[in-house]
Structures are given as structure tokens and as C-alpha cells.
N, CA and C of each residue as an Amber inpcrd file, in Angstrom:
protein
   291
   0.8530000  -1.1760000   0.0000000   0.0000000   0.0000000   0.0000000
   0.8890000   1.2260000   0.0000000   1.0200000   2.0560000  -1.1290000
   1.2830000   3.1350000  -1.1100000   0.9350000   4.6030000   0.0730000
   2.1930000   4.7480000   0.3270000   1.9690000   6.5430000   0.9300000
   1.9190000   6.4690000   2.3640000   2.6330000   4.7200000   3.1860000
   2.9200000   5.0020000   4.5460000   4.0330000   5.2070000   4.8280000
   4.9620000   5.0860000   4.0950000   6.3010000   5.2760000   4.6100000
   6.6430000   6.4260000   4.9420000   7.0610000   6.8320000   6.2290000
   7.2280000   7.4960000   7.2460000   6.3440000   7.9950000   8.6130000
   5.4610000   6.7350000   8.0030000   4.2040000   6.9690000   9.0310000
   4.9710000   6.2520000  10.2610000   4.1420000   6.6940000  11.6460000
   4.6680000   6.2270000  12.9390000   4.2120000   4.5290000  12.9960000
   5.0470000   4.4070000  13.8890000   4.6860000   2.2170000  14.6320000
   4.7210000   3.0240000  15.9090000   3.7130000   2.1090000  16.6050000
   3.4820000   2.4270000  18.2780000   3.6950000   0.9510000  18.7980000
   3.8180000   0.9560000  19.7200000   4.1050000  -0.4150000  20.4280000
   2.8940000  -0.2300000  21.7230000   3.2280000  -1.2180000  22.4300000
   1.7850000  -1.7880000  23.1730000   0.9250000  -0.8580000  23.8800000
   1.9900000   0.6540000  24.7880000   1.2190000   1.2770000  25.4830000
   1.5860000   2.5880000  24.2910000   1.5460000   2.6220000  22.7360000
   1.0340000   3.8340000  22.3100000   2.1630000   4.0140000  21.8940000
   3.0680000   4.0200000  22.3600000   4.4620000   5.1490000  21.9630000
   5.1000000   4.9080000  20.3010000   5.0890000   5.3980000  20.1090000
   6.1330000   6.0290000  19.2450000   7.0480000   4.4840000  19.4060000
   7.4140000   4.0710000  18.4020000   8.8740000   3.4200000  18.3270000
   9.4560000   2.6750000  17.3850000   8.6750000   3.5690000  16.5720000
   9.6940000   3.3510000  14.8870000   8.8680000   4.0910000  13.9120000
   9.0940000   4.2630000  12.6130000   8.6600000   4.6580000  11.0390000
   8.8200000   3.3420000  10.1400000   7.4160000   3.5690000   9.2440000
   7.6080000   2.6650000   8.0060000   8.6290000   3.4850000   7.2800000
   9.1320000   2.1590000   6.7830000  10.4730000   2.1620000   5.8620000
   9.7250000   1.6510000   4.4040000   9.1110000   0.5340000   4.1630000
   8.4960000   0.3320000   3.4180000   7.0940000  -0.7640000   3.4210000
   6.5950000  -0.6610000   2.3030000   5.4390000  -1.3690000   2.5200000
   5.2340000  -2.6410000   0.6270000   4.7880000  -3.7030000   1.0560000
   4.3990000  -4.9080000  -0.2320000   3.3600000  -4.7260000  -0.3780000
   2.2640000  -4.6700000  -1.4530000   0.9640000  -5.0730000  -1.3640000
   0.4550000  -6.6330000  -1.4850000  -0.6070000  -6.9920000  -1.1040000
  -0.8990000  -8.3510000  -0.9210000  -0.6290000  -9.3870000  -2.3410000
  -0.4620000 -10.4120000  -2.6560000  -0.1300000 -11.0990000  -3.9680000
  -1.5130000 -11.9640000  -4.1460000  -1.6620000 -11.9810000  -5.0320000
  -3.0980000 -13.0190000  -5.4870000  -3.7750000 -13.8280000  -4.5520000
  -2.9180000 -14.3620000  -4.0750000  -3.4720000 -15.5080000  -2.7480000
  -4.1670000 -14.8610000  -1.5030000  -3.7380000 -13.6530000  -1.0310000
  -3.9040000 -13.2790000   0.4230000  -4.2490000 -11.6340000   0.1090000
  -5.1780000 -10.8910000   1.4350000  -5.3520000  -9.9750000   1.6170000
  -4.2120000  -8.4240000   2.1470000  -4.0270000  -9.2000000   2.5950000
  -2.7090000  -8.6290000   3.3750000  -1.9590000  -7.4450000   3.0080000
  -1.2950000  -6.7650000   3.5470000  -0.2880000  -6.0180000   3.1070000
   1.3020000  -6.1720000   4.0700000   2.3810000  -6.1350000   3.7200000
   3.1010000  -6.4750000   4.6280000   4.4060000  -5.5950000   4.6300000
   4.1710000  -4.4440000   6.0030000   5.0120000  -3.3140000   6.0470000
   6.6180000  -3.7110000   6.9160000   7.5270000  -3.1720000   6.8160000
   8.2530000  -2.9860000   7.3780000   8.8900000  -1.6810000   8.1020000
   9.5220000  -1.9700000   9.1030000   9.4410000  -0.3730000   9.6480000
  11.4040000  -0.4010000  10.8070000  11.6980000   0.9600000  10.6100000
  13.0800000   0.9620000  11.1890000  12.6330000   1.4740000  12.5940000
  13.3930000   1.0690000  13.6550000  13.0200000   1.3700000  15.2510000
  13.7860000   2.7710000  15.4220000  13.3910000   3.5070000  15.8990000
  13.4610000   4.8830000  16.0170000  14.9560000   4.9780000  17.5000000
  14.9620000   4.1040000  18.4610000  15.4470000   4.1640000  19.2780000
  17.1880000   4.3300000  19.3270000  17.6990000   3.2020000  18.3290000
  19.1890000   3.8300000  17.8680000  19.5170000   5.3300000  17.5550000
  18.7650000   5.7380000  17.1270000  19.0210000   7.0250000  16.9260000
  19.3170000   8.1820000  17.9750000  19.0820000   7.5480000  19.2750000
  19.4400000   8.0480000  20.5040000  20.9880000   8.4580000  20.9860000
  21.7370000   7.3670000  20.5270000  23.0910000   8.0150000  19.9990000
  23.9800000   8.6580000  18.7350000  23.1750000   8.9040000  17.9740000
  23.4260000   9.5580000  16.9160000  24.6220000  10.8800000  17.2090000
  25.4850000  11.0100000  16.7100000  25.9590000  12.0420000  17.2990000
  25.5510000  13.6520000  16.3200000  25.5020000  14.3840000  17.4840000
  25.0020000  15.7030000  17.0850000  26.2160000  17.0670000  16.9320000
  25.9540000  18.1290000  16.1730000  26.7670000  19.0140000  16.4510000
  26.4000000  20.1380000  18.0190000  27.6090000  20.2260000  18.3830000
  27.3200000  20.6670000  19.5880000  26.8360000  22.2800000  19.5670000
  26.2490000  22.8120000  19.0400000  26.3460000  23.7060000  18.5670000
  24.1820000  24.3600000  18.2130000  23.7910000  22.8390000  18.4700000
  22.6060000  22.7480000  18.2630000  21.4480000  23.1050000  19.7730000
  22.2510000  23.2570000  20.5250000  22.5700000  23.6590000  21.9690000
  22.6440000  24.9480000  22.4050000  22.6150000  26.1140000  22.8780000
  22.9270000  26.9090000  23.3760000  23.8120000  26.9070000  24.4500000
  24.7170000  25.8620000  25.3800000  24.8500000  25.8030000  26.3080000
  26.5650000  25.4350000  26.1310000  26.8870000  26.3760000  25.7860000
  28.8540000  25.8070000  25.9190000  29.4240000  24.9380000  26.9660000
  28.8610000  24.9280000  27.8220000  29.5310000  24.6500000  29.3460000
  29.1820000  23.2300000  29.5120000  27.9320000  23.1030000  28.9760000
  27.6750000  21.6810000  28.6970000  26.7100000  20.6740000  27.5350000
  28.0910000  20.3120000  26.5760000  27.6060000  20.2860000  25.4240000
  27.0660000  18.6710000  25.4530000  26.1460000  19.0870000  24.8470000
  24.9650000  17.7400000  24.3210000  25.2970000  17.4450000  22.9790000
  26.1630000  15.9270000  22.9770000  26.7550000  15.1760000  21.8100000
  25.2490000  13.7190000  21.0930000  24.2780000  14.2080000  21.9780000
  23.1030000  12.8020000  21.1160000  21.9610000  13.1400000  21.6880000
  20.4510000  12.6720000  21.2610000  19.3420000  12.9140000  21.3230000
  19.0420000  12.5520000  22.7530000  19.8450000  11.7980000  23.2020000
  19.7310000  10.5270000  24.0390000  19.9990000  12.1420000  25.6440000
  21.0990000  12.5050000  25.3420000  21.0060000  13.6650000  26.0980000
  20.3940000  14.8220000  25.8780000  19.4230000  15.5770000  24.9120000
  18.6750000  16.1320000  24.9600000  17.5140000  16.1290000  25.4560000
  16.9440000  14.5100000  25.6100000  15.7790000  14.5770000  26.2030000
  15.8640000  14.2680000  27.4640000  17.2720000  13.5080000  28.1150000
  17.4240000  13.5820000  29.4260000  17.4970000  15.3000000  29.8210000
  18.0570000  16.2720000  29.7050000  18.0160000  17.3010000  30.1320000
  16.8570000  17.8730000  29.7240000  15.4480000  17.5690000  28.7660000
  14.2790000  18.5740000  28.5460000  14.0500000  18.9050000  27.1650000
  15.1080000  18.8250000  26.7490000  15.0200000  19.8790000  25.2790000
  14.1290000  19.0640000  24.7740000  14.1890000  17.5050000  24.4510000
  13.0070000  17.3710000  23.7270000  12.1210000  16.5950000  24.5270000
  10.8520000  16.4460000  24.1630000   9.6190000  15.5780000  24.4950000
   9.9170000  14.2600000  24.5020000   9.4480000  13.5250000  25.6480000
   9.6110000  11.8090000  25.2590000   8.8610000  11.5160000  26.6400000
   8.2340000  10.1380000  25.9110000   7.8060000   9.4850000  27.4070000
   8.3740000   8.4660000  28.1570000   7.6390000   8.0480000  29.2230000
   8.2280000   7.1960000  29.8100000   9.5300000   6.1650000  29.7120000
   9.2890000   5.7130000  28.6510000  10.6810000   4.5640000  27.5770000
  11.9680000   5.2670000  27.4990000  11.8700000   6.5730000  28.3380000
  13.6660000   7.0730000  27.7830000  14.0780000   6.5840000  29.2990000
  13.2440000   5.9530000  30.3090000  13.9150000   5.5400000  31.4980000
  14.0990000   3.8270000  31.3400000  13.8780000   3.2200000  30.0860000
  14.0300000   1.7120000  29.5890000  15.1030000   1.6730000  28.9070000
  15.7250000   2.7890000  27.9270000  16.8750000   2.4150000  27.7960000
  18.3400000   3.2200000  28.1340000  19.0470000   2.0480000  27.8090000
  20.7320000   1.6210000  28.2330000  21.3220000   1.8470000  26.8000000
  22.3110000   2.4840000  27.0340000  23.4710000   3.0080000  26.0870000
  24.4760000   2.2250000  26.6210000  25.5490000   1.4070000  26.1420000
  26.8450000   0.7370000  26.2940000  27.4450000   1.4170000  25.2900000
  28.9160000   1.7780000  25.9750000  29.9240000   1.7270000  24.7620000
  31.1340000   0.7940000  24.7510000  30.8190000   0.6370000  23.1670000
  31.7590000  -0.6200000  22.8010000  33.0520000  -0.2060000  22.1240000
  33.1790000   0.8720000  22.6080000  34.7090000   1.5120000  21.9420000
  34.6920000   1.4730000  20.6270000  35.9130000   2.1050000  20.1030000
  36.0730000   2.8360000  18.5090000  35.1070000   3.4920000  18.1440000
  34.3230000   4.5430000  19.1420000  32.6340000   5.4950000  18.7620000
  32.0840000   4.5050000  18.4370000  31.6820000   3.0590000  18.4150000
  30.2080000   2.3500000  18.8020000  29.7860000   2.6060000  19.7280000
  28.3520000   2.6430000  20.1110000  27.7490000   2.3640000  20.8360000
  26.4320000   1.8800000  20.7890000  25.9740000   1.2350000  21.5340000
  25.0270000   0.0730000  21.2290000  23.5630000   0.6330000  22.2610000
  22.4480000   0.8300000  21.9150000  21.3350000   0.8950000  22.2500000
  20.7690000  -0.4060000  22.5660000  19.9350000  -0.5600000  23.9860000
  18.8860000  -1.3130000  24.2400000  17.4980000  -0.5280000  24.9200000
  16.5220000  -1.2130000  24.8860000  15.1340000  -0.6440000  25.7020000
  14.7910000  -2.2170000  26.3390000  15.3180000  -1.4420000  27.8340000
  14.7210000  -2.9550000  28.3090000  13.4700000  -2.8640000  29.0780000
  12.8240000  -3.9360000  29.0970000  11.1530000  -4.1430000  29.8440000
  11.8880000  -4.4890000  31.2130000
């Protein structure tokens, strides 16, 4: 089905936690349509320019620290996940239950 991709995925209590990436339409046999969608949550370490900030003194390098300090909106789920770093600038996102 045409014209969802970039529409939101919510998970069980509502939230937000990914975008269609793309979508199949059903094949002769079946009704169906069958979307796929990227999880929004990696993007929590994304690194940012520091500069996007007003605050020299203490610069915010990922999303992941913007919404811990306010700047942006988020619910409950930014207290589910865990950032590890795996050295050489990886770092690895989880959301745990």
C-alpha cells in the first residue's frame, strides 16, 4: 500500500517506536499487506553538532542527552533504555522491559 512510509509504529502502550520504511501489497493468494518499519530508538546516539545547543559549558553530543536534560519531548521509555559503549565510537542501544 502506497503513501505510509514514514508513518509512525506504536508499540503496546502507544508510543512512538519506529517509522515505516516500506510497505508490499498483498499477492493473489492473500489480503494482506506487509510493512516494514526501522526502530526509532538507535538514533538516541546519533551524534550531534554541539552547537545545536545553546549551552557551551555543557555540550549535548546525542538525542539521548537532549531529552534527558528537557530539550526534547519523550515518554516514559527514555527511562528503559541503556546506552553501552563498545569503543572505537560504537555504541550500542537497548530498551529494556
Amino acid at each position: 500500500m502506497g503513501g505510509m512510509s514514514g508513518g509512525p509504529v506504536f508499540n503496546e502502550a502507544g508510543s512512538a517506536c519506529g517509522v515505516i520504511c516500506s510497505s508490499f501489497g498483498a499477492d493473489d493468494n492473500e489480503d494482506s499487506f506487509i510493512s516494514y518499519c526501522s526502530l526509532i530508538y538507535p538514533i538516541m546516539v546519533a551524534e550531534l553538532d554541539n552547537n545545536m545547543v545553546n549551552n557551551p559549558d555543557s555540550p549535548i553530543s546525542n538525542p539521548y542527552e537532549l531529552a534527558q536534560r528537557g530539550y526534547i519531548q519523550v515518554d516514559d521509555t527514555i527511562n528503559k533504555i541503556t546506552i553501552a559503549d563498545l569503543g572505537n565510537g560504537k555504541k550500542q542501544v537497548r530498551v529494556v522491559e
